[in-house]
C-alpha positions as CSV (number, residue, x, y, z in Angstrom):
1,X,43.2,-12.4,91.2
2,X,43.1,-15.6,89.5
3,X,46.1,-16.1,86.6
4,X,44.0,-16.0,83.5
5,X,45.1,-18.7,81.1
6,X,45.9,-18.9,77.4
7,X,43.5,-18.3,74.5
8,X,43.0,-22.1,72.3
9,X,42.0,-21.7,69.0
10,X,40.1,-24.7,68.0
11,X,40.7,-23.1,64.3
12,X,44.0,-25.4,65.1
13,X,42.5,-28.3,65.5
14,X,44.6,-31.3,63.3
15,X,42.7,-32.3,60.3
16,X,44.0,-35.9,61.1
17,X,43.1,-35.4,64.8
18,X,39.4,-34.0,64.0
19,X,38.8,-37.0,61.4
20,X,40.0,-39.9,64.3
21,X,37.5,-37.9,66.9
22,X,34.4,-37.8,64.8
23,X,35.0,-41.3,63.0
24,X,34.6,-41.9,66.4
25,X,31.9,-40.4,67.8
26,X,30.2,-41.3,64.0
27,X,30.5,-44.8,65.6
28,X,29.5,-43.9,69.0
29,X,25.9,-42.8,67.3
30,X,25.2,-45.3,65.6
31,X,25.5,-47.6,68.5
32,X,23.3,-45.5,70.7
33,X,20.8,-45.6,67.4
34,X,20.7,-48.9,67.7
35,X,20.4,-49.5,71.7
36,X,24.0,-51.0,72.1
37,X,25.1,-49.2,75.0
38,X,28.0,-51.0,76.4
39,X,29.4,-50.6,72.4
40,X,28.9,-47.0,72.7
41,X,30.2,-46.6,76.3
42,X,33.7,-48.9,74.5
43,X,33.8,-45.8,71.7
44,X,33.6,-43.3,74.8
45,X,36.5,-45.7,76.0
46,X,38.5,-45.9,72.6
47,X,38.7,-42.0,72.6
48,X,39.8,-41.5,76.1
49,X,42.9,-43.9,75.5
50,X,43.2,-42.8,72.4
51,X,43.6,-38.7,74.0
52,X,45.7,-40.0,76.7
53,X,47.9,-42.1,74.7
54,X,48.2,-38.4,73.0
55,X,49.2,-36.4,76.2
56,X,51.7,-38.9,76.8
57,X,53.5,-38.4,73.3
58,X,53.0,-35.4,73.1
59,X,54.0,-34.1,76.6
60,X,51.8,-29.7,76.8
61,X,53.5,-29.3,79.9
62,X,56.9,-29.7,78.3
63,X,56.4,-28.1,74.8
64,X,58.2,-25.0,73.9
65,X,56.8,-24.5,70.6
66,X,53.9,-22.3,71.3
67,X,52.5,-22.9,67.5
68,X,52.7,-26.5,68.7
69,X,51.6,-25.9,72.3
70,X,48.3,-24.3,70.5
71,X,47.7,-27.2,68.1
72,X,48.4,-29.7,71.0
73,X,46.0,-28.2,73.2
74,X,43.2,-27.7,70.4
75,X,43.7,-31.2,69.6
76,X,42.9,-32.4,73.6
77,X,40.0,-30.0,74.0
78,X,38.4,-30.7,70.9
79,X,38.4,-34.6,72.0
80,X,37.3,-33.6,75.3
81,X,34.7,-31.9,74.2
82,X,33.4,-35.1,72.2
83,X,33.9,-36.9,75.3
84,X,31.6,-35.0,77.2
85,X,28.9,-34.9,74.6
86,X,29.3,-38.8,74.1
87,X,28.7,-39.1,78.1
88,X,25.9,-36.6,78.3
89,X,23.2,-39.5,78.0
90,X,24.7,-41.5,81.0
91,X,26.7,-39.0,82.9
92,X,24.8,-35.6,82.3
93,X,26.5,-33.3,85.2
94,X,29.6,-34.2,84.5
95,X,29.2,-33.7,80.8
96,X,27.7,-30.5,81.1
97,X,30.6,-29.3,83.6
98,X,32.8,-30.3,81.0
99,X,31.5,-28.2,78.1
100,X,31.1,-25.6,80.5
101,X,34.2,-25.4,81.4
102,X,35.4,-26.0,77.7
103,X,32.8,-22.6,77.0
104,X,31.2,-24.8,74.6
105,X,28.1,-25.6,76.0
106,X,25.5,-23.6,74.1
107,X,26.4,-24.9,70.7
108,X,26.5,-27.2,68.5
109,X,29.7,-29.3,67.6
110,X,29.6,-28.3,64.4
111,X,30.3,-24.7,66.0
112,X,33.0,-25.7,67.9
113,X,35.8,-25.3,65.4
114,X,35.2,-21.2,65.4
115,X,35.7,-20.9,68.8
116,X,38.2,-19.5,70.9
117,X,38.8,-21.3,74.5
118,X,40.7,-19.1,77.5
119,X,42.2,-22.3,79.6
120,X,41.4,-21.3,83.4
121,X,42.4,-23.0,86.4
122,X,39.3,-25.4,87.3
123,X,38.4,-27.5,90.3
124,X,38.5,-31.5,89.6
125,X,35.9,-32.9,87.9
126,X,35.5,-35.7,90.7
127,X,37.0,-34.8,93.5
128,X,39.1,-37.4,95.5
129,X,37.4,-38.2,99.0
């Protein structure tokens, strides 16, 4: 069968990380409150580079510290999870096929730091043609 993957704890989550992602998204609302969609679409934007610029620091694939490996990860879903939400109104497929996969789907983000995420192997999001 298929290799099950490691348990995340978003319990892990940095409190630096978590405050950057929601000061964020904080922004992202009020720009949807007040109809300025291509500003909320550059927040959606700002947290993508700012979770890539992340992966590329901080390198999962190559970390050997599993306390760190744990953080790392929480850090990425959490903001993944946020992106997701933030694209839900434009893009709601692919949002809700992200917090599926992310098991967070049914709740609220305020919820999301209790859970536990098992990582599985997952087809792309958008397939290359």
């Amino acid at each position: 069968g298929e290799q099950s993957g490691e348990d995340i704890s978003l319990v892990k989550v940095s409190s630096s990380w978590k405050q950057s992602v929601e000061s964020i998204y904080q922004y992202y609302q009020k720009e949807m409150r007040e109809f300025h969609f291509n500003n909320a679409l550059a927040k959606v934007n700002e947290l993508s580079s700012l979770s890539d610029r992340y992966i590329s620091q901080e390198k999962p694939w190559a970390c050997k510290d599993k306390e760190k490996f744990q953080v790392v990860m929480a850090n990425l879903i959490y903001s993944l999870a946020y992106i997701a939400l933030m694209l839900s109104p434009a893009m709601p497929q692919a949002a809700e096929k992200i917090l599926s996969f992310l098991q967070l789907g049914e709740i609220s983000p305020s919820s999301w730091r209790e859970k536990s995420i098992r990582l599985r192997k997952q087809p792309p999001l958008f397939p290359r043609k």
